[in-house]
C-alpha positions in Angstrom: 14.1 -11.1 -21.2 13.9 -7.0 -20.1 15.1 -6.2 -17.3 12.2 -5.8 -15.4 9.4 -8.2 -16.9 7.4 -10.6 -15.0 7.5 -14.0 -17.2 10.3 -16.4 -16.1 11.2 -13.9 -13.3 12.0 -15.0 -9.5 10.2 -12.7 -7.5 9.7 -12.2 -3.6 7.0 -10.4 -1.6 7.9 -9.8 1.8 4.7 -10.2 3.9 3.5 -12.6 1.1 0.4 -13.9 3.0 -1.6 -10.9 3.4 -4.4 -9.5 1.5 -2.0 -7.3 -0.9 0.3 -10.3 -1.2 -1.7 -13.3 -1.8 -3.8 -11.2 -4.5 -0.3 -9.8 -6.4 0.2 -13.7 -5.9 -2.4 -14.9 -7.9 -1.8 -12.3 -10.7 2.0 -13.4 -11.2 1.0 -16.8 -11.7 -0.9 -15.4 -14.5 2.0 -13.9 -15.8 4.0 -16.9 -16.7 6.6 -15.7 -13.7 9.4 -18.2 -13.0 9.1 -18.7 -9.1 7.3 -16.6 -6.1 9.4 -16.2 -3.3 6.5 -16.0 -0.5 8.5 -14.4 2.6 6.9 -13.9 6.1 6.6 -14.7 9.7 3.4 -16.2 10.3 3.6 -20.2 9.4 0.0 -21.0 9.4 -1.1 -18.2 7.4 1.4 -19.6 4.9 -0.1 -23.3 5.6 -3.4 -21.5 4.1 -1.8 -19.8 1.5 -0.3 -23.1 0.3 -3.7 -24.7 0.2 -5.6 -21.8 -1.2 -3.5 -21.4 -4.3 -2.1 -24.9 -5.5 1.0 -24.0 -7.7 4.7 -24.8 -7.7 6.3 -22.2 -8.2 5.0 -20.7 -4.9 8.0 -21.2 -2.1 7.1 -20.3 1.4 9.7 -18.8 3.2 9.6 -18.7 6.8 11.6 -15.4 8.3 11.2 -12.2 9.8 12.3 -8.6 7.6 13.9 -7.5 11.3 16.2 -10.2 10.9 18.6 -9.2 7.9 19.8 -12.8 7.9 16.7 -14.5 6.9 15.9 -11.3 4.4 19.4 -12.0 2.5 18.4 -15.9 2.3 15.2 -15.0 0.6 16.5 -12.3 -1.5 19.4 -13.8 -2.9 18.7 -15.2 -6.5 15.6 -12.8 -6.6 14.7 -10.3 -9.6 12.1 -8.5 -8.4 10.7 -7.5 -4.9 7.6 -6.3 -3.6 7.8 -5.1 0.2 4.6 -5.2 1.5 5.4 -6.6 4.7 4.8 -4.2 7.8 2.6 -3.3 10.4 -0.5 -1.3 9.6 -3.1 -1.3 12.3 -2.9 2.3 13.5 -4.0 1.9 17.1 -1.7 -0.9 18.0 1.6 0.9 16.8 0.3 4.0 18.5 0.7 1.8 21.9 3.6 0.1 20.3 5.9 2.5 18.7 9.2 0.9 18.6 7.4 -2.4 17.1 6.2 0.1 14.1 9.8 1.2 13.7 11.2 -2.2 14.2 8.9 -3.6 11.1 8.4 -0.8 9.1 11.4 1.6 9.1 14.4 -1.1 9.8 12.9 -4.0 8.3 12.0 -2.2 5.5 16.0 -1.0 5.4 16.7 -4.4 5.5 15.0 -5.4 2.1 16.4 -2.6 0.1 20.1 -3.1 1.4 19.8 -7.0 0.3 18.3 -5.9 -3.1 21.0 -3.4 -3.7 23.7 -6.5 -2.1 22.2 -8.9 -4.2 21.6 -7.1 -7.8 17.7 -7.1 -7.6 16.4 -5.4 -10.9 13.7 -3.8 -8.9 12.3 -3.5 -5.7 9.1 -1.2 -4.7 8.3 -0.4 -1.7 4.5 -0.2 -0.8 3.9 3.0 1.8 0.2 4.9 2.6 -1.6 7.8 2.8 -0.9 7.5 6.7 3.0 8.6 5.7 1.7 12.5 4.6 1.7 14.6 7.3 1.7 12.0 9.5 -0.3 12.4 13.0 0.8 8.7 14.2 3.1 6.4 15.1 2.0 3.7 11.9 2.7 6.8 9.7 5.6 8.2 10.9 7.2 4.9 10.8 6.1 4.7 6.9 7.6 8.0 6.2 10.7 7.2 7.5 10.4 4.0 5.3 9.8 6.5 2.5 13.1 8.9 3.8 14.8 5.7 4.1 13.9 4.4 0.7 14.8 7.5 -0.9 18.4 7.7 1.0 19.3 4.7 -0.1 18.0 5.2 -4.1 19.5 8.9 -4.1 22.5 7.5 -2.5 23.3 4.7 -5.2 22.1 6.4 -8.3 25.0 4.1 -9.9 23.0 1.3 -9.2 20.9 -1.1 -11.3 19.0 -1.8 -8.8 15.5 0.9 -9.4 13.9 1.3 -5.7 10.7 3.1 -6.4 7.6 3.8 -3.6 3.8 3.2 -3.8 1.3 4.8 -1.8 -2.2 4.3 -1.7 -5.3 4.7 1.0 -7.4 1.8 2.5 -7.8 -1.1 -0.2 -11.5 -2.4 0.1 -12.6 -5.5 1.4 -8.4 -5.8 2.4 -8.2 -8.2 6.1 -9.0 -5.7 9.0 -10.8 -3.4 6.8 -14.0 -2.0 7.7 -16.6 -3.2 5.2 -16.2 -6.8 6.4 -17.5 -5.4 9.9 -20.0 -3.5 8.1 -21.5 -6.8 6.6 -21.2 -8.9 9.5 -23.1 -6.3 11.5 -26.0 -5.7 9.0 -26.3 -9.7 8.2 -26.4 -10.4 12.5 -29.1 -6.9 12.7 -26.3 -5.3 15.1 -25.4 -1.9 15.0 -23.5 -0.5 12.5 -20.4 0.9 14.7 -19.1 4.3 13.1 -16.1 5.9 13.6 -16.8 9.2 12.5 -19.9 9.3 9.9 -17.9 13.0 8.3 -14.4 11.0 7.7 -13.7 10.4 4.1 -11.9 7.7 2.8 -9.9 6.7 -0.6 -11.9 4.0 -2.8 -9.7 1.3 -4.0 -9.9 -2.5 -4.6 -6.9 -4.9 -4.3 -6.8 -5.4 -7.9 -6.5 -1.5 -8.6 -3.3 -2.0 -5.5 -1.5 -4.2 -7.9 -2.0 -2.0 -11.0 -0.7 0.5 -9.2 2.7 -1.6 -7.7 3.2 -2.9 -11.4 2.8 0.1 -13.3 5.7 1.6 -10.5 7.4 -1.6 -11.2 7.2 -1.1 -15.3 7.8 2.4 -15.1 9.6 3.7 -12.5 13.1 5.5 -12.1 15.2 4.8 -9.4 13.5 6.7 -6.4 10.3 7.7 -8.1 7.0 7.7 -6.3 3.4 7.3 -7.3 0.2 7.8 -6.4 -3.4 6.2 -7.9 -6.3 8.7 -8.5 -8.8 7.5 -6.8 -12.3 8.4 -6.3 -13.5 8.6 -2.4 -16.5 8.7 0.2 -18.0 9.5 3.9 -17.8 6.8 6.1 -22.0 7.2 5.7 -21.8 6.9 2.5 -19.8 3.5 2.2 -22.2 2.8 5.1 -25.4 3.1 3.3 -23.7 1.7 0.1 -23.3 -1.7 2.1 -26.6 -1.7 4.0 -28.5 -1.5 0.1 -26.5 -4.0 -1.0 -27.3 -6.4 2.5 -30.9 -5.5 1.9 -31.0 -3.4 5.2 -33.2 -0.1 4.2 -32.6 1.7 7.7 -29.5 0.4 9.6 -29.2 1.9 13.0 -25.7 3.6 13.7 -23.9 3.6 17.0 -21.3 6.3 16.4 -18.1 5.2 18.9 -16.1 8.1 17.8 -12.5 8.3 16.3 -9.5 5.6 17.3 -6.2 6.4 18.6 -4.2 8.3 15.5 -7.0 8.4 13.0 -7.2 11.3 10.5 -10.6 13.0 9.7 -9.2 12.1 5.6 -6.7 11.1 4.1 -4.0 12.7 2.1 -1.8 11.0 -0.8 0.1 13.6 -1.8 1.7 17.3 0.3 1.3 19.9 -1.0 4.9 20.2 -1.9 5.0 16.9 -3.5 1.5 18.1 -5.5 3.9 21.0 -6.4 6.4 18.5 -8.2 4.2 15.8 -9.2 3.8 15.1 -12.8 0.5 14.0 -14.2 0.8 10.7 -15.6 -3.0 10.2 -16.4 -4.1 7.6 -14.0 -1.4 8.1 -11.7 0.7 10.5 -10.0 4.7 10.8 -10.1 7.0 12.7 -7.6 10.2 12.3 -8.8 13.5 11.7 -6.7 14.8 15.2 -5.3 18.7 14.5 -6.1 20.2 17.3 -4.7 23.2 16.6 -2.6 24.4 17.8 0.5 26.3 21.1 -1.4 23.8 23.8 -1.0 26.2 26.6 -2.5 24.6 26.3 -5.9 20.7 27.2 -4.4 22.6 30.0 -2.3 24.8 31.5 -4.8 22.0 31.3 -7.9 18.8 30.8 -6.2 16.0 27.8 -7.1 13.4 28.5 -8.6 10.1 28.7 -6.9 7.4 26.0 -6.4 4.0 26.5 -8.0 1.7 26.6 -5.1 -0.2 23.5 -5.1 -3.5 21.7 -2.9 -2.2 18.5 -1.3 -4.5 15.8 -3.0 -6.8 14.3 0.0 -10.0 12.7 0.0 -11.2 15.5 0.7 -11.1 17.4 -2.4 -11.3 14.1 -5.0 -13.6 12.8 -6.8 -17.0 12.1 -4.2 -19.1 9.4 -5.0 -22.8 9.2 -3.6 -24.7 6.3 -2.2 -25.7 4.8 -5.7 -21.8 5.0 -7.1 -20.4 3.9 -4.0 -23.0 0.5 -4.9 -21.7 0.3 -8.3 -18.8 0.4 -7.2 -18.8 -1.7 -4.3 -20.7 -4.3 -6.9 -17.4 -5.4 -9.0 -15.8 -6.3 -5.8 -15.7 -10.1 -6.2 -15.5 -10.8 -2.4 -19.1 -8.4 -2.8 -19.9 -11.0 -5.5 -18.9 -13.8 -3.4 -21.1 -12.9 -0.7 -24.3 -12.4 -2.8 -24.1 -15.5 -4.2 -23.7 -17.0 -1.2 -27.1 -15.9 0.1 
């Protein structure tokens, strides 16, 4: 067996019973892995996990990644980790700070120190748009995670342990997401509640989130990060994309106006990472920076200068219309679900 390959593997996924998790789940199974390690807090979500996919070699662990005691128990014996686990909704850190920090910067410390302890082969850690120039407290908490992430690959460069970082936008259809709401509201004839109809937003499904995490797990070097291309859309146009496919010619909009912390789009990439990013077709890779603390070599010689660079945003990718948002939206299998349903 390589190093890092999926078949006859033990691997964990911290905040195993969410959308990301139970999907990457189901796709390991596939992959002849040896056991999945299903770590997270919430017991009956994992009662419903256990029933929804029927399989022994899914273990349930029952812990808490703020709690570097249960982490260890779960990571020992592992050889691969996916750290998804964290808090995401945006308004409730912004009230809650310290939770966000809590969960996402020294939780996610947490899980990389035990992988390191404990000889994982790999570990990626899952991060989002939210992290790049980062306007809230769900963000700023996941750019530390990055900063922290980093630290710890750059500062065991020795190790064989590869710590890499994914980041992505909103993953359609994901739990809490808004097209759900969309379709509850158009099946019910409610108003269609609307943010902001100008905001544009990163299209990707949850199987296109575990292409990405895998192709970081196949590929990455220690402290590498990557980014999916991804097409994107208004907030109208997802809107009207959904109301076709409901069968709603003219849905009525009640515009509430932005939420605490939200960003008018959403950026994957800085313009300084853009600047060192290689092009790796489908994907996007900003390399570890691996200078050390010894600045007398950039002072004494000089660096060389960045080529100035647009950050990469949702703004300035690829924008779909009503009719591809549909086609789109159309090989969504909870879309297919719900049409075949009716």
């Amino acid at each position: 067996m390589t190093s890092r390959q999926i078949a006859g593997s033990v691997v964990t996924i911290t905040g195993g019973t969410g959308s990301f998790g139970s999907t990457m789940a189901k796709y390991l199974l596939s992959q002849d892995v040896g056991e999945i390690r299903v770590f997270s807090r919430d017991e009956s979500k994992q009662d419903m996990m256990r029933h929804a996919i029927k399989d022994n070699r899914l273990s349930f662990y029952l812990g808490d990644v703020r709690d570097p005691a249960s982490v260890d128990q779960v990571i020992r014996g592992t050889d691969l980790v996916f750290h998804a686990a964290a808090l995401k909704q945006v308004p409730s850190c912004e009230f809650f700070p310290m939770e966000a920090v809590a969960t996402n910067v020294i939780g996610s410390s947490n899980v990389v120190k035990s992988s390191l302890e404990y000889g994982v082969k790999s570990v990626v850690c899952l991060s989002t748009d939210k992290a790049v120039y980062p306007i809230n407290a769900m963000g700023m908490s996941k750019a530390l995670m990055e900063k922290t992430a980093m630290a710890l690959a750059r500062n065991n460069l020795d190790s064989d342990t590869v710590i890499a970082v994914t980041r992505y936008g909103n993953v359609m259809y994901s739990r809490g997401s808004v097209i759900p709401l969309f379709i509850s509201q158009l099946t019910n004839r409610m108003p269609v509640t609307v943010t902001d109809p100008q905001m544009t937003r990163f299209l990707m499904s949850l199987s296109e989130s575990v292409d990405l995490v895998e192709y970081a797990f196949t590929q990455a070097s220690t402290g590498d990060l990557f980014v999916r291309k991804a097409p994107a859309s208004t907030v109208e146009t997802l809107l009207l994309a959904v109301a076709s496919i409901v069968g709603v010619a003219n849905p009525e909009i009640n515009v509430i106006g932005s939420r605490h912390g939200e960003k008018l789009f959403e950026s994957l990439l800085s313009t300084e990472e853009t600047a060192h990013a290689e092009d790796c077709g489908g994907y996007y890779k900003v390399p570890l920076d691996t200078r050390s603390l010894d600045y007398h070599p950039y002072v004494d010689e000089g660096e060389s200068r960045s080529v100035a660079a647009d950050s990469y945003t949702s703004h300035n990718t690829e924008r779909l219309d009503v009719s591809q948002v549909e086609s789109l939206l159309l090989t969504l299998p909870e879309i297919q679900q719900f049409l075949a349903s009716r």
